[in-house]
PyMOL Python script that loads the backbone (N, CA, C, O; Angstrom):
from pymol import cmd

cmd.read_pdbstr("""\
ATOM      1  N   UNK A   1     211.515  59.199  50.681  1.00  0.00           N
ATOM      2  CA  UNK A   1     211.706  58.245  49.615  1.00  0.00           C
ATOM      3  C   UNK A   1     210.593  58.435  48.600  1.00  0.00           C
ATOM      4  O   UNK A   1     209.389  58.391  48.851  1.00  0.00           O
ATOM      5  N   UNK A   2     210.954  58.574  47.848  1.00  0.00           N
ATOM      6  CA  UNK A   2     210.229  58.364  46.292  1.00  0.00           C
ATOM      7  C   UNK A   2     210.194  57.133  45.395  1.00  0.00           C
ATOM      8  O   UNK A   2     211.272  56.602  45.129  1.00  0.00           O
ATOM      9  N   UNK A   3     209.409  56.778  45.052  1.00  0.00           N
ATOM     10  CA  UNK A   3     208.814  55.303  43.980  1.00  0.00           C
ATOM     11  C   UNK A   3     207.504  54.809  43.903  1.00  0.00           C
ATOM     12  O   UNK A   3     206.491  55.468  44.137  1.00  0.00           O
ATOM     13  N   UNK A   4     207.551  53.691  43.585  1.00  0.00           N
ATOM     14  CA  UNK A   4     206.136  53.272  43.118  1.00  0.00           C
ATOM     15  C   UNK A   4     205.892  52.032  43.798  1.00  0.00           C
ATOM     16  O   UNK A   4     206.817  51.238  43.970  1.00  0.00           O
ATOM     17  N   UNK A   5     204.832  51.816  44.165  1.00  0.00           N
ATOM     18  CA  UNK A   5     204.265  50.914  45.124  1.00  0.00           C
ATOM     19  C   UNK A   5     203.177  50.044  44.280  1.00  0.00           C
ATOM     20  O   UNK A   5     202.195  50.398  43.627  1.00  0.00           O
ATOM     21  N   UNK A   6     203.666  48.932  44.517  1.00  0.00           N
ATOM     22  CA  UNK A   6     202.729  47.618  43.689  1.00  0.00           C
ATOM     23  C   UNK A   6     202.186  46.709  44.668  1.00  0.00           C
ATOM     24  O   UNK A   6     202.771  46.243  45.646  1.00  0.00           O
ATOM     25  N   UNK A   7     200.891  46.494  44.258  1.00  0.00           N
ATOM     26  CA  UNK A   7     200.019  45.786  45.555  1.00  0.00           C
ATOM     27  C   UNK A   7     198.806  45.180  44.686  1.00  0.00           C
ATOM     28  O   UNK A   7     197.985  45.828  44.037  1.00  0.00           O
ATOM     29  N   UNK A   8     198.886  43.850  44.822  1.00  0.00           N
ATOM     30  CA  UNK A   8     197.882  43.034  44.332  1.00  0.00           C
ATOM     31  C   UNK A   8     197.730  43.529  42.601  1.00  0.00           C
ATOM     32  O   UNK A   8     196.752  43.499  41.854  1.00  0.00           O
ATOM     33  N   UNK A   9     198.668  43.826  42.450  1.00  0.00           N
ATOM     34  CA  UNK A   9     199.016  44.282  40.337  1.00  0.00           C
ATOM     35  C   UNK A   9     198.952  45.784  40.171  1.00  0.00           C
ATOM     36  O   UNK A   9     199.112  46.229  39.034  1.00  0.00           O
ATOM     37  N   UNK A  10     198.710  46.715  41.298  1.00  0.00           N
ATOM     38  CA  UNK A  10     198.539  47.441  41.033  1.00  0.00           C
ATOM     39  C   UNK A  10     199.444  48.436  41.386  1.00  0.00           C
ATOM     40  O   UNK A  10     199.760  48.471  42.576  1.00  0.00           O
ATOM     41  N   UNK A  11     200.251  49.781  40.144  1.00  0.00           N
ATOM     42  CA  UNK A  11     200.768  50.333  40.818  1.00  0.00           C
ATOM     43  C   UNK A  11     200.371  51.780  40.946  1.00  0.00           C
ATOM     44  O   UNK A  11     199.484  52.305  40.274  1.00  0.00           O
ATOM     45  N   UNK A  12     201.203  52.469  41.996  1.00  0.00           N
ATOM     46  CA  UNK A  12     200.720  53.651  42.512  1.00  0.00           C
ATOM     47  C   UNK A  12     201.926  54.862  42.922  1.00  0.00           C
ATOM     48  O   UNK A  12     201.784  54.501  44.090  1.00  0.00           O
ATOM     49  N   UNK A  13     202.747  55.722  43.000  1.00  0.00           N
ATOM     50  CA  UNK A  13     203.422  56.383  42.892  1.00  0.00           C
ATOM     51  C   UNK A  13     203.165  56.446  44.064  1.00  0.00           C
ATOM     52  O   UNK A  13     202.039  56.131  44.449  1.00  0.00           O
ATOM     53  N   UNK A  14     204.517  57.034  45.287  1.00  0.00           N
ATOM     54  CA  UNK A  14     204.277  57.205  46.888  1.00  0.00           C
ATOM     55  C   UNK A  14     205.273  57.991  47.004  1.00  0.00           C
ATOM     56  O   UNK A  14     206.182  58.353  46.257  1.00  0.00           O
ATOM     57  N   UNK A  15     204.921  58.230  48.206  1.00  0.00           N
ATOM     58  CA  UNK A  15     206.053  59.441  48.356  1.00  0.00           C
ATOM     59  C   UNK A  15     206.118  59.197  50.148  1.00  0.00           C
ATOM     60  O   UNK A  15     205.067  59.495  50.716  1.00  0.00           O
ATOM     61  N   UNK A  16     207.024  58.792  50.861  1.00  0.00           N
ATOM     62  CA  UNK A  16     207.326  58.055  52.019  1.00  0.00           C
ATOM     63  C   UNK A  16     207.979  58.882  52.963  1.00  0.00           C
ATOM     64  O   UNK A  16     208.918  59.353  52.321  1.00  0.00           O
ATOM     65  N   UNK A  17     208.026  59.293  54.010  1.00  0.00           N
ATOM     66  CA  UNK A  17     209.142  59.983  55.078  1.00  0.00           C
ATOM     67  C   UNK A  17     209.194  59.105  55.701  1.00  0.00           C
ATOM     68  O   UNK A  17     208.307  58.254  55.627  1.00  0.00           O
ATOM     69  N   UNK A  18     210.534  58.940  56.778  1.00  0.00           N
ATOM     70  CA  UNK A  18     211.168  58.325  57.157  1.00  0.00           C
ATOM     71  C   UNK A  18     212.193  59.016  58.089  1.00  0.00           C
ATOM     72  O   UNK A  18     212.577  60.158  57.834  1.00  0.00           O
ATOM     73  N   UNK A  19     212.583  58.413  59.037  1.00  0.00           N
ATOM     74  CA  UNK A  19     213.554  58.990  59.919  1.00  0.00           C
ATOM     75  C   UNK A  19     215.124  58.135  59.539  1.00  0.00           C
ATOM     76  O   UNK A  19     214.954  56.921  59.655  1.00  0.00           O
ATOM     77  N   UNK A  20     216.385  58.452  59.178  1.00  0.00           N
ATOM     78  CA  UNK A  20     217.535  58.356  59.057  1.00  0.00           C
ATOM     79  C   UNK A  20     218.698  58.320  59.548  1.00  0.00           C
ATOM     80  O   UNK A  20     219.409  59.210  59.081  1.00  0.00           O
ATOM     81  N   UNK A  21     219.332  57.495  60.494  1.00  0.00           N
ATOM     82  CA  UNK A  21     220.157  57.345  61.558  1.00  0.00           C
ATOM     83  C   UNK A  21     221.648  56.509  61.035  1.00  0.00           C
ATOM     84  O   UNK A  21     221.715  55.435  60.437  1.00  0.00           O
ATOM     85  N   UNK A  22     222.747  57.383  61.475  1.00  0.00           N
ATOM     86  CA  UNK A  22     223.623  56.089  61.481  1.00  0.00           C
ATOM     87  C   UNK A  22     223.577  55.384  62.762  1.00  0.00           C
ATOM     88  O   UNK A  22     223.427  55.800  63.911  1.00  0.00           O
ATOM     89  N   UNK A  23     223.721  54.361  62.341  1.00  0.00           N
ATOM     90  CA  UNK A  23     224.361  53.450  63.762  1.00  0.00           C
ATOM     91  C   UNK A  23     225.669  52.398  63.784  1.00  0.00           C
ATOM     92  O   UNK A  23     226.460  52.415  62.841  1.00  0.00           O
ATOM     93  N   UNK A  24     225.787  51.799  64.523  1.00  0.00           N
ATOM     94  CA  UNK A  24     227.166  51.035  64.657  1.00  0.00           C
ATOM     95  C   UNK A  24     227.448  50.073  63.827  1.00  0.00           C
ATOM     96  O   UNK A  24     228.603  49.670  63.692  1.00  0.00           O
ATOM     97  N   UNK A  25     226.199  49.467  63.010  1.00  0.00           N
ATOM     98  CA  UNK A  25     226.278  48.571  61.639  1.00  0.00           C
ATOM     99  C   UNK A  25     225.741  49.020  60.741  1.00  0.00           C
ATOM    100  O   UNK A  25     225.169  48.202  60.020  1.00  0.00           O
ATOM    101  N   UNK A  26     225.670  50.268  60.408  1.00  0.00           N
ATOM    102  CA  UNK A  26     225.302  50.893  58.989  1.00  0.00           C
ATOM    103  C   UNK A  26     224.372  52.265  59.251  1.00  0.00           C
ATOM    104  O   UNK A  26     224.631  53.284  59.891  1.00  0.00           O
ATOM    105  N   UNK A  27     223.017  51.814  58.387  1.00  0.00           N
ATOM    106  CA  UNK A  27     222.200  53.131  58.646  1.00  0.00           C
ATOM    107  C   UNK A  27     220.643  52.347  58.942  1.00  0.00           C
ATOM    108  O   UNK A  27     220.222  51.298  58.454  1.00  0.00           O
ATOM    109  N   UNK A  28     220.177  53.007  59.639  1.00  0.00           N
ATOM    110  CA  UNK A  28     218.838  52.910  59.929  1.00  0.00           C
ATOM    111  C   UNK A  28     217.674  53.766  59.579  1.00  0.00           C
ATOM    112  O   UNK A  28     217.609  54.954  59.895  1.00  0.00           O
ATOM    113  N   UNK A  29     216.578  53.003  58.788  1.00  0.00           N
ATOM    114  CA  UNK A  29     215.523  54.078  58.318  1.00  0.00           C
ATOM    115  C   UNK A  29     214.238  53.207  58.544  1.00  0.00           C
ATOM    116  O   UNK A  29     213.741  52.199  58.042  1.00  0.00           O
ATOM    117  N   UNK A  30     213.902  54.228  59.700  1.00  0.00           N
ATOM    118  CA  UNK A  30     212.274  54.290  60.246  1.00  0.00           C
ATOM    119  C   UNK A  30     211.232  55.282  59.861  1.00  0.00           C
ATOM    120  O   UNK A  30     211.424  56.471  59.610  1.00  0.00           O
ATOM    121  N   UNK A  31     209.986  54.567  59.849  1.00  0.00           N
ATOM    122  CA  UNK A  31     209.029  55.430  59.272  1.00  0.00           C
ATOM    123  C   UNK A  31     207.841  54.554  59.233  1.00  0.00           C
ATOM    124  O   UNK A  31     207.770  53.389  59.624  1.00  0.00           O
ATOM    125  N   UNK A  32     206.504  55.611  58.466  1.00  0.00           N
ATOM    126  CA  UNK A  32     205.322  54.249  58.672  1.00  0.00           C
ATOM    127  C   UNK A  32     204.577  55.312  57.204  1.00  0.00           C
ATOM    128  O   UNK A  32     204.847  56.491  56.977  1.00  0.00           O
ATOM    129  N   UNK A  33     203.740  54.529  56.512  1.00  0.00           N
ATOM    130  CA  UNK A  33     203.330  55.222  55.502  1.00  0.00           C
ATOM    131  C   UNK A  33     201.574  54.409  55.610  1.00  0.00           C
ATOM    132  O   UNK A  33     201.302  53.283  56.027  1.00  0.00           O
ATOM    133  N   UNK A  34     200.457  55.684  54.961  1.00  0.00           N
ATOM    134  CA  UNK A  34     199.494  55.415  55.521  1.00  0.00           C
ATOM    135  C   UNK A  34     198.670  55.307  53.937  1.00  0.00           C
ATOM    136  O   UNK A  34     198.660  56.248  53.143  1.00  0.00           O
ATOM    137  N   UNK A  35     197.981  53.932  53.674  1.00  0.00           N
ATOM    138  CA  UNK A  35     197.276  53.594  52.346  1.00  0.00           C
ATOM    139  C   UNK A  35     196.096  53.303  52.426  1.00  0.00           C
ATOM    140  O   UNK A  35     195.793  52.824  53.519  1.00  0.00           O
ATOM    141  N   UNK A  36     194.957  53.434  51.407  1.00  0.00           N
ATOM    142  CA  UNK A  36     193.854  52.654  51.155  1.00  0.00           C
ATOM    143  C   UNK A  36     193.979  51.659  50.712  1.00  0.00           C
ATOM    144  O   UNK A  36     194.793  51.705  49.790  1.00  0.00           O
ATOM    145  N   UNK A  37     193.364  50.165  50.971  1.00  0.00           N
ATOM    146  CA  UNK A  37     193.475  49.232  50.335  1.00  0.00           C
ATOM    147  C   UNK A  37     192.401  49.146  48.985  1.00  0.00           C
ATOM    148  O   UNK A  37     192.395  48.364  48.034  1.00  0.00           O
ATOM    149  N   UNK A  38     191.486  50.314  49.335  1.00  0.00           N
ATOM    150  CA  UNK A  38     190.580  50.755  47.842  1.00  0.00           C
ATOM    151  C   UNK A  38     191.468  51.015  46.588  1.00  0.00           C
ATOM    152  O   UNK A  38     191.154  50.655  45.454  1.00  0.00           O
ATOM    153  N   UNK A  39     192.634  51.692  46.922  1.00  0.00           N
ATOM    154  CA  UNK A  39     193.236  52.548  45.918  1.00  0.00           C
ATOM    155  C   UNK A  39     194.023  51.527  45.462  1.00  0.00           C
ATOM    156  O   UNK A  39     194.831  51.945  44.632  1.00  0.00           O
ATOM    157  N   UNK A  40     194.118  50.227  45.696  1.00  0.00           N
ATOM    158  CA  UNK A  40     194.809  49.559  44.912  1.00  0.00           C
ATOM    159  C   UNK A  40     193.516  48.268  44.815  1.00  0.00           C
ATOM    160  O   UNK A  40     193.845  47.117  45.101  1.00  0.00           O
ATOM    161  N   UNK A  41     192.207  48.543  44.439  1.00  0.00           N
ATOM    162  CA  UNK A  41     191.742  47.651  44.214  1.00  0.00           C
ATOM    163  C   UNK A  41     191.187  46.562  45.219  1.00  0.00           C
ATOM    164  O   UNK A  41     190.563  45.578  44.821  1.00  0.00           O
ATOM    165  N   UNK A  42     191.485  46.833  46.660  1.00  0.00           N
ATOM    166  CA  UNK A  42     191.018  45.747  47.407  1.00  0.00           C
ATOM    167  C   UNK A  42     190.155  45.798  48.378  1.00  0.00           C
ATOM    168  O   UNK A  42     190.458  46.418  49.398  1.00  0.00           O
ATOM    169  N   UNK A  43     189.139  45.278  48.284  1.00  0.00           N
ATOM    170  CA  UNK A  43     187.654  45.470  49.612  1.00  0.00           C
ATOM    171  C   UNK A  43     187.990  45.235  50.772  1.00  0.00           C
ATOM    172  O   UNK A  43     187.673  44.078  51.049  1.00  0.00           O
ATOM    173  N   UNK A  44     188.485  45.757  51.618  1.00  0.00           N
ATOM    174  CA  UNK A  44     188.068  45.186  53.080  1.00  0.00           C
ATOM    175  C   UNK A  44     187.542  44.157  52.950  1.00  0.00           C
ATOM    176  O   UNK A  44     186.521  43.997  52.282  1.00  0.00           O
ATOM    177  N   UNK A  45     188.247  43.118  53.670  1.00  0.00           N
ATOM    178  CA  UNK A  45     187.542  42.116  53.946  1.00  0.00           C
ATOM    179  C   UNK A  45     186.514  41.988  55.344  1.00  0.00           C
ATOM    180  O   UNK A  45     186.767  42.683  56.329  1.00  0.00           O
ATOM    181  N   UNK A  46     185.487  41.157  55.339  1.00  0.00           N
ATOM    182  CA  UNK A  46     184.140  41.159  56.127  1.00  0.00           C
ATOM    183  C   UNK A  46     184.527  39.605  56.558  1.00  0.00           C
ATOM    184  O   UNK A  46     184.845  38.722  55.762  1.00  0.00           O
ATOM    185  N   UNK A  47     184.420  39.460  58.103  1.00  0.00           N
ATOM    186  CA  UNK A  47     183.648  38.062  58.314  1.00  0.00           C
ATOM    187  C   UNK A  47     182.512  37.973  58.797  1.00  0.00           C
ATOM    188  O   UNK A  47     181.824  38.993  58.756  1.00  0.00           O
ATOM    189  N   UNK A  48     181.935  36.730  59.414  1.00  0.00           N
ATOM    190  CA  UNK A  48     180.902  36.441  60.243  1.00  0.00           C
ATOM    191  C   UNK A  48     179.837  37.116  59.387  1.00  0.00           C
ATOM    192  O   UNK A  48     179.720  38.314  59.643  1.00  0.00           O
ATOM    193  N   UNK A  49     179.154  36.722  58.581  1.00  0.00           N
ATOM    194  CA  UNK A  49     178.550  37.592  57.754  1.00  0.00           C
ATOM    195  C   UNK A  49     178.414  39.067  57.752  1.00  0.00           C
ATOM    196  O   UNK A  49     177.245  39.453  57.738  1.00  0.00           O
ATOM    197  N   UNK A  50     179.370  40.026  57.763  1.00  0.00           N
ATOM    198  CA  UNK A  50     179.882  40.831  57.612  1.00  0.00           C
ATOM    199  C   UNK A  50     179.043  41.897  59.420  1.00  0.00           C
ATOM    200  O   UNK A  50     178.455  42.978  59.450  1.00  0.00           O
ATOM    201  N   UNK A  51     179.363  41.022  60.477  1.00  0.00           N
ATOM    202  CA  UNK A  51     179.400  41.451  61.484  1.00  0.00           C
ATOM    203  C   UNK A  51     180.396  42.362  61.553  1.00  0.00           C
ATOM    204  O   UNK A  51     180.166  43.544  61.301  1.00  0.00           O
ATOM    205  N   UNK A  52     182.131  41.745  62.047  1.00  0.00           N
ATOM    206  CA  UNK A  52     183.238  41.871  61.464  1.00  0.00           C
ATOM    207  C   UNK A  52     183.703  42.818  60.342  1.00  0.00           C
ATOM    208  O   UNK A  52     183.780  42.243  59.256  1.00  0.00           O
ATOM    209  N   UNK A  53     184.036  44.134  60.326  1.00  0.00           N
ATOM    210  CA  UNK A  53     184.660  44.482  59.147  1.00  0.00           C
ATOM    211  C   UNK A  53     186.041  45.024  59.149  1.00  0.00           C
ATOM    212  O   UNK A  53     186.278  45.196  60.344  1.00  0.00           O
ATOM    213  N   UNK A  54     186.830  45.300  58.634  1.00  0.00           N
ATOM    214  CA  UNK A  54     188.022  46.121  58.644  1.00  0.00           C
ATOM    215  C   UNK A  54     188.534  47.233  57.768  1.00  0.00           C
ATOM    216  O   UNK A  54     188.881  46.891  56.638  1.00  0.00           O
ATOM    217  N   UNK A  55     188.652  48.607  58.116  1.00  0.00           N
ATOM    218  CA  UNK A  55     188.673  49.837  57.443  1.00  0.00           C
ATOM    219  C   UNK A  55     189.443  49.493  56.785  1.00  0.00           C
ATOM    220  O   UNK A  55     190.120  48.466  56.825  1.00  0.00           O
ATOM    221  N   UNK A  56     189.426  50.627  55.836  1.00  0.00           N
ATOM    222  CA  UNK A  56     189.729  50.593  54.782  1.00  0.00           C
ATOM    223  C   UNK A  56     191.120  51.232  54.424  1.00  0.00           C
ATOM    224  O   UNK A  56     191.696  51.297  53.338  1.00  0.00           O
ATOM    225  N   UNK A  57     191.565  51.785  55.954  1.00  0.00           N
ATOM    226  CA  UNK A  57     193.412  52.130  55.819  1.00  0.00           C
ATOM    227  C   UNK A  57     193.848  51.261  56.903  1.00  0.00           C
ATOM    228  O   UNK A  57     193.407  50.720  57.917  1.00  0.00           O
ATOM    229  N   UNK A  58     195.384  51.426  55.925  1.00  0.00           N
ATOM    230  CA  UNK A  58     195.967  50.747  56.760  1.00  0.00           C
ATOM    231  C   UNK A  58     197.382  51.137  56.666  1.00  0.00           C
ATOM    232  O   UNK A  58     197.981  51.514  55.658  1.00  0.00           O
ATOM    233  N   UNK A  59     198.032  50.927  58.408  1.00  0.00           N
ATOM    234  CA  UNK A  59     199.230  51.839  57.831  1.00  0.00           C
ATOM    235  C   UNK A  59     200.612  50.840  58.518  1.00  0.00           C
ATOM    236  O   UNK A  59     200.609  50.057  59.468  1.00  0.00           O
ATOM    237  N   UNK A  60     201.612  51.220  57.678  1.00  0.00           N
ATOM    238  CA  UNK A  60     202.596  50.134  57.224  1.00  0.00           C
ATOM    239  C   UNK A  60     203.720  50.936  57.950  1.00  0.00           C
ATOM    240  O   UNK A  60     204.139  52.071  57.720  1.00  0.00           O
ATOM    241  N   UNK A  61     204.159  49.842  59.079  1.00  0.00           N
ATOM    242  CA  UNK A  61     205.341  50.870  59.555  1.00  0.00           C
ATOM    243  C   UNK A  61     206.450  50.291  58.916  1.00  0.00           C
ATOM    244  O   UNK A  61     206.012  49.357  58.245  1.00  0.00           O
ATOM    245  N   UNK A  62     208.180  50.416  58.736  1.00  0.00           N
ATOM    246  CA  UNK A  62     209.197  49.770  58.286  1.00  0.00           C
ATOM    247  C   UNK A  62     210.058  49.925  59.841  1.00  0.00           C
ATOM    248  O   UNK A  62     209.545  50.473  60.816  1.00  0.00           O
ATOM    249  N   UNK A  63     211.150  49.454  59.837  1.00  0.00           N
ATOM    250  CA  UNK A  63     212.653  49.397  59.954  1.00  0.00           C
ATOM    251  C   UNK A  63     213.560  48.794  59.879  1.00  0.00           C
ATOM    252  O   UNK A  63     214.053  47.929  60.603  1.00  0.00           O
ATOM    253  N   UNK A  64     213.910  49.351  58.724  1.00  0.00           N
ATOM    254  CA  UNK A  64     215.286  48.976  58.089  1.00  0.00           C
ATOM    255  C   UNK A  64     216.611  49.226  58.121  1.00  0.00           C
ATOM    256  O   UNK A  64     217.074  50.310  57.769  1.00  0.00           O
ATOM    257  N   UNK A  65     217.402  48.133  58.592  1.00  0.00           N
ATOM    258  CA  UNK A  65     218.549  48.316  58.827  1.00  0.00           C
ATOM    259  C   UNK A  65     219.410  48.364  57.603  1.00  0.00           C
ATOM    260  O   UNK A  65     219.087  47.340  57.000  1.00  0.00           O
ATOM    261  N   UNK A  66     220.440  49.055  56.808  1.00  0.00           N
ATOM    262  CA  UNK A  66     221.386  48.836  55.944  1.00  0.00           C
ATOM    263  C   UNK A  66     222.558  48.277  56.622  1.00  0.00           C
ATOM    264  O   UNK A  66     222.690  48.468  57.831  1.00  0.00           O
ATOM    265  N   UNK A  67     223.674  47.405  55.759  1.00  0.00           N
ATOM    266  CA  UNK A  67     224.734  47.532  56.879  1.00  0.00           C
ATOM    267  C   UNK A  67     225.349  47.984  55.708  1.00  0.00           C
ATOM    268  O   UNK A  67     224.807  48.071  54.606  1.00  0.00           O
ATOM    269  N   UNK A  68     226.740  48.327  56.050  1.00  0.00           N
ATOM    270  CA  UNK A  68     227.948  48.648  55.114  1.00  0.00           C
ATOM    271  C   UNK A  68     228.817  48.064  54.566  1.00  0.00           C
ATOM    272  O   UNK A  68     229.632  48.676  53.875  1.00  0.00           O
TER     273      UNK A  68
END
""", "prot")
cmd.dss("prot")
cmd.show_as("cartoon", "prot")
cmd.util.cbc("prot")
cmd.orient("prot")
């Protein structure tokens, strides 16, 4: 899949793979796509006075069912 990805105002052009299945109520498309939350502007957030941190990727799985 090809498009553009908007996150917190920001957009970014992506380019996505995915796995493609029919099944018995339509089509199914699985996949996981892997981002910086830098690249769209956003710090890791810190708690506990920044004991706590969380990297800075993060990756987004889908599955989506279509039906027909």
């Amino acid at each position: 899949l090809h498009g553009t990805l908007s996150i917190a105002g920001v957009e970014k052009p992506v380019t996505v793979q995915g796995l493609i299945e029919p099944v018995p109520e339509g089509t199914r498309v699985q996949g996981r796509h892997e981002l910086l939350m830098s690249d769209f502007g956003i710090k890791p957030p810190k708690m506990f006075l920044g004991t706590l941190k969380v990297r800075d990727r993060v990756v987004i799985y889908f599955d989506i069912l279509c039906g027909d």
